[in-house]
N, C-alpha and C positions, 0 to 999 in steps of 0.2 A: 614473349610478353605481348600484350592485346594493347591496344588504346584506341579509346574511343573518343573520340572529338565529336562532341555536341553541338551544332548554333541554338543559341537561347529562343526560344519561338518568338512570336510577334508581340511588341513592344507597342506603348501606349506612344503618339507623334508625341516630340518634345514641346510642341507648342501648348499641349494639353499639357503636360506635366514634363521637366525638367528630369523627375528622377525615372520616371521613365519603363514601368513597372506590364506587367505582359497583362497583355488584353484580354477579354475572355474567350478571344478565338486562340489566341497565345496558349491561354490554361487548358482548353479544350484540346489539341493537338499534345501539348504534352505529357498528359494524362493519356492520350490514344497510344503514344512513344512510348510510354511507361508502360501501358499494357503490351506492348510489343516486347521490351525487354524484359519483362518476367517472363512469358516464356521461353527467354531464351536462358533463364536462370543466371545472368551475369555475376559473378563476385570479383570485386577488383579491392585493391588493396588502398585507394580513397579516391572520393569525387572532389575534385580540385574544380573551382572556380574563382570566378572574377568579384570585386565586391560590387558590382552592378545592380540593381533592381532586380534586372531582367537575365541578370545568368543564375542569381541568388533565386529567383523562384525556379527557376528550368532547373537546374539543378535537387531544390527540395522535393519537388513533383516526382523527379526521376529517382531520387533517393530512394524513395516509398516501395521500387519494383526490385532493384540493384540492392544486393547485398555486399556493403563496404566494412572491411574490417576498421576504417579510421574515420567511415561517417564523411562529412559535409568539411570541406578543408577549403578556406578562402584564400587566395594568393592573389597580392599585388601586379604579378609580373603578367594577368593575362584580361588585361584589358585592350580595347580595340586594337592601340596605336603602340601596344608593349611592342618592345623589343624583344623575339623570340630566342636570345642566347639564355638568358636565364631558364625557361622550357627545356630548352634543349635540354641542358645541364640538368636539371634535376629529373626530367627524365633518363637520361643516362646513367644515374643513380641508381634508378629504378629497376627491378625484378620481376614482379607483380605487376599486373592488370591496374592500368589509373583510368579515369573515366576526366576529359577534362568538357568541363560547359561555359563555352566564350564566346566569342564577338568576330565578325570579320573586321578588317581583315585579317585579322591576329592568327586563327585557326587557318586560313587558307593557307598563311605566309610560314606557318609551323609545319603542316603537312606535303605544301611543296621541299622546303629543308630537307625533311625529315625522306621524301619517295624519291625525289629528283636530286638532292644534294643545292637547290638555287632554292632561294625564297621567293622568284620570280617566274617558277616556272609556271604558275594554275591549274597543278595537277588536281584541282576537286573544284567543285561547284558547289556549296553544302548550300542547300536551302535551309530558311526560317526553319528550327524545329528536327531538323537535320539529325541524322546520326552517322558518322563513317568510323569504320572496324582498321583499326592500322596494326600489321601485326610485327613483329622484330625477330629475326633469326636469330639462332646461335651467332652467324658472323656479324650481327650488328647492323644488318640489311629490314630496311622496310619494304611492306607491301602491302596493298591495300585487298585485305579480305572478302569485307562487304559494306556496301555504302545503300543507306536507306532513306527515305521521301516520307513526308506526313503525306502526300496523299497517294503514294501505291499502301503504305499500313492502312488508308482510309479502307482501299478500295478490297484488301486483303481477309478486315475485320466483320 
């Protein structure tokens, strides 16, 4: 099984707007990300996000390139400050390739669990816009694949 943990790209400051919705440098970047992933012909079995603004369009952007058998799937539990047992657990469910687009620290503190076994360790550094490839063994062991930057795709394209 594949998972890819997304950060939603850059967000409008809250002082501008409360809901907090991606900038056009945000939409630009993730339209770049999304050219990135179709060539890699992605199909996961759904793109799970947060009901945020800004993971709700980082996510629609990326939909467009990613072939989801269950489409755009909003979930409560992966907002900034969720608590990542819930993640865990419905990834562990999981079979299939999920594609999740959040928030730090939520996504850091899910990918340290999930590499290191600690929610503390900072096993990743996901930049604005971010993509990182987490894969799962037969024994139930993560590792981390490939981890990718909006600006080496800038510099790639």
């Amino acid at each position: 099984m594949n998972l890819y943990l997304v950060r939603h790209a850059e967000a409008v400051a809250m002082e501008k707007n409360s809901r907090r919705p991606l900038t056009r440098a945000g939409r630009r970047v993730s339209r770049r990300m999304a050219r990135f992933l179709k060539t890699r012909k992605l199909r996961v079995a759904a793109i799970w996000h947060s009901r945020l603004d800004r993971s709700v369009q980082t996510a629609q952007i990326l939909a467009e390139a990613v072939t989801s058998q269950s489409g755009l799937v909003q979930r409560t539990d992966l907002k900034p400050e969720s608590p990542i047992r819930s993640a865990i657990r419905a990834l562990e469910a999981q079979a299939d390739d999920i594609m999740i687009v959040g928030h730090l620290p939520h996504l850091e503190k899910l990918a340290s669990r999930l590499l290191a076994r600690r929610k503390s360790a900072g096993v990743i550094d996901l930049a604005k816009g971010g993509i990182a490839c987490l894969q799962r063994s037969d024994h139930r062991r993560w590792r981390i694949r490939w981890l990718v930057i909006p600006d080496l795709v800038g510099r790639l394209s």
